[in-house]
C-alpha positions as CSV (number, residue, x, y, z in Angstrom):
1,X,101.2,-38.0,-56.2
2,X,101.5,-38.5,-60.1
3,X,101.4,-42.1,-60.3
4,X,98.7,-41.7,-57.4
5,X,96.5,-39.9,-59.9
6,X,97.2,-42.5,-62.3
7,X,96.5,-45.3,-60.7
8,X,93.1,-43.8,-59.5
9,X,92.5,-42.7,-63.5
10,X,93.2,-46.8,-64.2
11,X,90.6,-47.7,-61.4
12,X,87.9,-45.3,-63.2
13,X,88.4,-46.7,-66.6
14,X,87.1,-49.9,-65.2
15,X,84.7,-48.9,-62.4
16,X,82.0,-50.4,-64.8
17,X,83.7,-53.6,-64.3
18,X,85.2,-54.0,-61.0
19,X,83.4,-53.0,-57.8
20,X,84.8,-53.8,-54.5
21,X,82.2,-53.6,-51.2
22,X,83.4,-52.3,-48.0
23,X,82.2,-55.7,-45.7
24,X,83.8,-54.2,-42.4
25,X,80.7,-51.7,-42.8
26,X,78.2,-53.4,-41.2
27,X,74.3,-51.7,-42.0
28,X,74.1,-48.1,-43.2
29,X,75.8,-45.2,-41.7
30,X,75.6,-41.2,-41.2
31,X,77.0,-38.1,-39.3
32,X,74.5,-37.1,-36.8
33,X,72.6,-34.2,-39.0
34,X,71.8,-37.1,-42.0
35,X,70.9,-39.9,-39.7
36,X,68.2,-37.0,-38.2
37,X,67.5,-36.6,-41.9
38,X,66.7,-40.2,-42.4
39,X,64.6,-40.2,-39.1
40,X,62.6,-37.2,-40.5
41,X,61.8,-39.1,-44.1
42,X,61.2,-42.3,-42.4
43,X,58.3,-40.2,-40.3
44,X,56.4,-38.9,-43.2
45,X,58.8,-36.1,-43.9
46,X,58.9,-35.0,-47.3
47,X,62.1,-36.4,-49.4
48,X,63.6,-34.3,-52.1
49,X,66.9,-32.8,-52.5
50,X,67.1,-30.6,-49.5
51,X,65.9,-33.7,-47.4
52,X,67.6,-36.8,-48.5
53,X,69.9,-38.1,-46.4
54,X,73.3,-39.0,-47.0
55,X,74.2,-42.5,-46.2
56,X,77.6,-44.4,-46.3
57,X,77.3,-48.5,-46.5
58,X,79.2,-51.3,-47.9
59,X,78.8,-50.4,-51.8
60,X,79.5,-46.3,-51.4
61,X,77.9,-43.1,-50.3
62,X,74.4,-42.2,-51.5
63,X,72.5,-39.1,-51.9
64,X,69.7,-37.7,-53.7
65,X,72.0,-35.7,-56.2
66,X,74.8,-38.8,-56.7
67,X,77.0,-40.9,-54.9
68,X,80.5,-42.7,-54.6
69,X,80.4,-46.2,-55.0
70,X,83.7,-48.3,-53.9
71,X,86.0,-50.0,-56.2
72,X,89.2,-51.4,-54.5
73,X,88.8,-51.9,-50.4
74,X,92.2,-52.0,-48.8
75,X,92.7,-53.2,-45.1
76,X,95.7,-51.2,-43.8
77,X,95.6,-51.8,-40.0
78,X,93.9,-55.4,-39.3
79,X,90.3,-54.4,-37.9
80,X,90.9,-50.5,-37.3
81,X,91.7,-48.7,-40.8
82,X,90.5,-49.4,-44.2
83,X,91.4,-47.6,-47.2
84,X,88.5,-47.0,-49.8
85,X,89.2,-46.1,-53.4
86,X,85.9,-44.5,-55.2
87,X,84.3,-43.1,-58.3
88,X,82.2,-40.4,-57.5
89,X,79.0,-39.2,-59.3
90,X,76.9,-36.1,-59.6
91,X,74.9,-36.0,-62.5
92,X,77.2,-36.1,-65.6
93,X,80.2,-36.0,-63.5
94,X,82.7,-38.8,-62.5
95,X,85.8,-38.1,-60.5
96,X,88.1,-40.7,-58.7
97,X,88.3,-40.0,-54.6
98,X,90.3,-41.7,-51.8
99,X,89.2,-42.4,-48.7
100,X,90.2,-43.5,-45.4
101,X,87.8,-45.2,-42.6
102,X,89.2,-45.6,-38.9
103,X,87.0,-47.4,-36.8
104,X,86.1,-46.6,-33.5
105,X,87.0,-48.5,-30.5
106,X,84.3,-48.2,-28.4
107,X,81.2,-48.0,-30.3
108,X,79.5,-49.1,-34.1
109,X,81.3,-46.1,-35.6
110,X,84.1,-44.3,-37.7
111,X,86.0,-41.3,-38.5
112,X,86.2,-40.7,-42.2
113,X,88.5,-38.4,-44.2
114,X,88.5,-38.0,-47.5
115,X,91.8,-37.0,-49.4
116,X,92.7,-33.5,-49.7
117,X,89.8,-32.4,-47.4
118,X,90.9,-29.8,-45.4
119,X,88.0,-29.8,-43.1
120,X,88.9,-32.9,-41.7
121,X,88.0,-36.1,-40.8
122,X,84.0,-36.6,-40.0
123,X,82.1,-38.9,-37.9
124,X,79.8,-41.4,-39.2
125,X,77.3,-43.7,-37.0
126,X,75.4,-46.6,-37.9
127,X,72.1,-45.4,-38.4
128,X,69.9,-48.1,-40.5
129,X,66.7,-48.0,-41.9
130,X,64.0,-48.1,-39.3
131,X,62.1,-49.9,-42.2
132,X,65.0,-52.6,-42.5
133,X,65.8,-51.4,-46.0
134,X,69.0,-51.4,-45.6
């Protein structure tokens, strides 16, 4: 776990430098309650913090308060698991995160854990831009 920590402390020092992007994520995705989010902006909703949507696609997560972007993408099981290490944002603060995407078999989607969650993985669909943004 130590040298875990430090390798993720190496990978933040030079986030400004290297950035990785997460190609097997084709579009823009979302759990169910953000893609309905995104559906309510996109119709004339209002968009502020309580509104935004949070999106996952191939450079991070987004939001209207920060964001993760990627910066090392590691393949672990050939078309099924990819490993994603991340600096996260909100406002002034930067942390290092870890996460894992498994694909699902059947449709354009993934389960996504993040490390130490103890909630569990969650479930994101692709759920683009109706206005092709994305």
């Amino acid at each position: 776990m130590r040298s875990f920590l430090i390798a993720l402390a190496l990978i933040a020092s030079t986030a400004a430098v290297a950035k990785d992007r997460a190609t097997f994520l084709n579009g823009q995705y979302a759990t169910a309650a953000q893609c309905q989010k995104l559906r309510k902006v996109e119709d004339g909703g209002p968009k502020n913090v309580g509104t935004a949507p949070e999106l996952l696609d191939p450079d991070g997560f987004h939001s209207w308060e920060g964001g993760c972007e990627f910066t090392k993408v590691m393949e672990h099981d050939t078309g099924k698991v990819w490993v994603g290490l991340m600096i996260c944002s909100e406002g002034n603060s930067m942390t290092p995160e870890m996460y894992v995407f498994s694909k699902h078999e059947t449709d354009d989607s993934f389960e996504v854990s993040r490390a130490g969650d103890e909630d569990g993985p969650e479930s994101y669909t692709r759920c683009d831009s109706k206005k092709g943004t994305h």
